[in-house]
C-alpha positions as CSV (number, residue, x, y, z in Angstrom):
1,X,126.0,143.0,132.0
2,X,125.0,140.7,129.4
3,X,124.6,136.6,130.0
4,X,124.7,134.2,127.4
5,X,123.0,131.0,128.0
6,X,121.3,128.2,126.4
7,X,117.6,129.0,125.7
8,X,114.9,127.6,128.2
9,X,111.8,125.9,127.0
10,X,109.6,129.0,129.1
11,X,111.4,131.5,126.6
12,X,109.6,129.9,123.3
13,X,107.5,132.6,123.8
14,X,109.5,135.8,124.3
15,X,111.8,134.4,121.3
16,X,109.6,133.8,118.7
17,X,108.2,137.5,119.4
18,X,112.2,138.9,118.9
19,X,112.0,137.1,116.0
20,X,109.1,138.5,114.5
21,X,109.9,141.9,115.7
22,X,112.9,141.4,113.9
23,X,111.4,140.0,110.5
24,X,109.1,143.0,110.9
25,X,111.7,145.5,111.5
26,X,113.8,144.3,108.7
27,X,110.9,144.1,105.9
28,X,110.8,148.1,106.7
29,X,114.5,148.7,106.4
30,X,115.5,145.8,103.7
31,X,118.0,144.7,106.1
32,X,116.6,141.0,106.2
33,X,115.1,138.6,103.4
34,X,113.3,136.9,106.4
35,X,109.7,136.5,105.9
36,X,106.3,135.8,108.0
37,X,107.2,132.3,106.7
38,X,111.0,132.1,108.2
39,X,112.5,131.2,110.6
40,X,109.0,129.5,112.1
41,X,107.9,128.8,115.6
42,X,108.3,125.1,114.7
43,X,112.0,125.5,113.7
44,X,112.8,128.2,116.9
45,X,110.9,125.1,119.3
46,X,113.2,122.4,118.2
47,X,116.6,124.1,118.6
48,X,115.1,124.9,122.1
49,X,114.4,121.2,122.6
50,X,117.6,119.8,121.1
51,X,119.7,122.6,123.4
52,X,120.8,124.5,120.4
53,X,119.3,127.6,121.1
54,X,121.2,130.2,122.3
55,X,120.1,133.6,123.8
56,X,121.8,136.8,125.0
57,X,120.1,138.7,127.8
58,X,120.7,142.3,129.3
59,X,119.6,141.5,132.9
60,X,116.0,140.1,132.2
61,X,115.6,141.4,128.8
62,X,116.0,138.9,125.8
63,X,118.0,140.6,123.4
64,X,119.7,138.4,120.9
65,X,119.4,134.8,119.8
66,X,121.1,132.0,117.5
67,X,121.3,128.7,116.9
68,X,123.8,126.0,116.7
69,X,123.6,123.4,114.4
70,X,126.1,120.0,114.0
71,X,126.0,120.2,110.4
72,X,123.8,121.4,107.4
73,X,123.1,121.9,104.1
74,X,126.4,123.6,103.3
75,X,128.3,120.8,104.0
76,X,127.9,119.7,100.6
77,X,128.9,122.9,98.9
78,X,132.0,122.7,97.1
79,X,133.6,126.2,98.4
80,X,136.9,124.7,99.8
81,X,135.6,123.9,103.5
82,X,138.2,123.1,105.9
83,X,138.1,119.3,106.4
84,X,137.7,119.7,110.6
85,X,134.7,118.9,112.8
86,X,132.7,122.4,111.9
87,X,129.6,123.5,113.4
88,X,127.0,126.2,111.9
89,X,125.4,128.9,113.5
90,X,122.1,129.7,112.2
91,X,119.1,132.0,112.3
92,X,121.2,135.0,114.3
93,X,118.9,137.6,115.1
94,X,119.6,140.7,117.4
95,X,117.0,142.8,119.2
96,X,115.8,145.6,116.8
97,X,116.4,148.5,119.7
98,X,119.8,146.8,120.5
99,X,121.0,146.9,117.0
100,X,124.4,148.6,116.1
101,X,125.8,148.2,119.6
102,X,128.1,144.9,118.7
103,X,125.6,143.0,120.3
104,X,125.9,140.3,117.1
105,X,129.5,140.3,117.4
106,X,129.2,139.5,121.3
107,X,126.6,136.9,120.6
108,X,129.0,135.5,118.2
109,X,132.1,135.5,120.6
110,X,130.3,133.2,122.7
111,X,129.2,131.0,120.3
112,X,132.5,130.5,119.2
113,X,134.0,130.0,122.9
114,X,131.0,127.5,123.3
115,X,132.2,125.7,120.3
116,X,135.9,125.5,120.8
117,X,134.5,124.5,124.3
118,X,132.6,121.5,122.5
119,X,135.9,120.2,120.6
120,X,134.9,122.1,116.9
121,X,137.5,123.3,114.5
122,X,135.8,125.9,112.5
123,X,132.4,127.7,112.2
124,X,130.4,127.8,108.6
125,X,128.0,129.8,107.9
126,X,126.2,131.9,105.2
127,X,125.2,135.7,104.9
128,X,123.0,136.9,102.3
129,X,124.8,138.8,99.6
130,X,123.0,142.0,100.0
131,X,123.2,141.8,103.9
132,X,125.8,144.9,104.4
133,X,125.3,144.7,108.6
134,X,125.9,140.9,108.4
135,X,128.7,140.4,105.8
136,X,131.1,143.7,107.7
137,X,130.4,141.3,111.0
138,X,131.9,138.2,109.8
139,X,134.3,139.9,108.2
140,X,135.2,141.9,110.8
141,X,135.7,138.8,113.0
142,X,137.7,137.4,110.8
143,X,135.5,135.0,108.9
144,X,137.0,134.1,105.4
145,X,134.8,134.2,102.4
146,X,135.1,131.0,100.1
147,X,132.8,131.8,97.7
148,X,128.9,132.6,97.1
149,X,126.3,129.5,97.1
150,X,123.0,129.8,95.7
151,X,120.5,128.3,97.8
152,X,116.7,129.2,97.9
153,X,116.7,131.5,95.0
154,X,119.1,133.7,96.6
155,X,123.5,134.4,97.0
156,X,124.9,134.0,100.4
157,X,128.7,134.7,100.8
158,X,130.0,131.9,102.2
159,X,132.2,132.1,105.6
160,X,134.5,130.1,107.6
161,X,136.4,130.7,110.3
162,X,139.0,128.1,111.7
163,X,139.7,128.0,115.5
């Protein structure tokens, strides 16, 4: 049985490790263009801090976590945004060993309960271009593609979905 919960400040620990573990894990398969340098310890502390962490747990094993942010950079990217209070999850990252099982769609379906939960309209967010396991999930879920942004020397697709 899974639980989905905001993240606690004694699991700063346990998730920056999934987080490396997944950097590391995706430098060997090219399924990430997350480096030693992203997302940092720094970043991972203040979404615990601010309560926008969020982590998915198997019993007492950490397994997946995301954040939740307000608002962002891609507010300002003319794509064709929905004009409704949005919110933008960020920095997804799912257990290596637990990969392929959904788990990123669950994580997601909670976030989105969470949100609509919180008074949001729609969820932004962006997936690296040559990310094939991240673009079929929003898709999947029914995420609509606007466009592709350039941001940090790289494409993302850009997604919304509208509650």
């Amino acid at each position: 049985m899974y639980s989905f919960r905001k993240a606690q400040p004694d699991q700063a620990d346990a998730i920056f490790s999934l987080y490396r573990e997944v950097v590391a894990e995706g430098k060997k398969t090219g399924a990430s263009h997350w480096s030693e340098d992203y997302p940092t310890r720094a970043f991972l502390d203040e979404d615990i801090e601010l309560q926008r962490m969020f982590v998915l747990e198997d019993g007492n094993t950490l397994i997946a976590a995301v954040s939740l942010l307000e608002t962002d950079d891609l507010d300002d990217e003319p794509v064709g945004w929905q004009d409704v209070r949005s919110c933008v999850p960020v920095r997804l990252c799912v257990s290596p060993e637990y990969q392929g099982q959904r788990i990123g769609e669950h994580i997601m379906n909670c976030l989105i309960d969470y949100a609509k939960s919180q008074g949001y309209k729609s969820m932004r967010l962006l997936a690296a271009e040559n990310s094939i396991a991240a673009n079929c999930l929003y898709t999947r879920m029914g995420f609509v593609c606007l466009g592709v942004i350039q941001l940090y020397d790289r494409s993302f697709n850009a997604y919304e979905f509208v509650f």
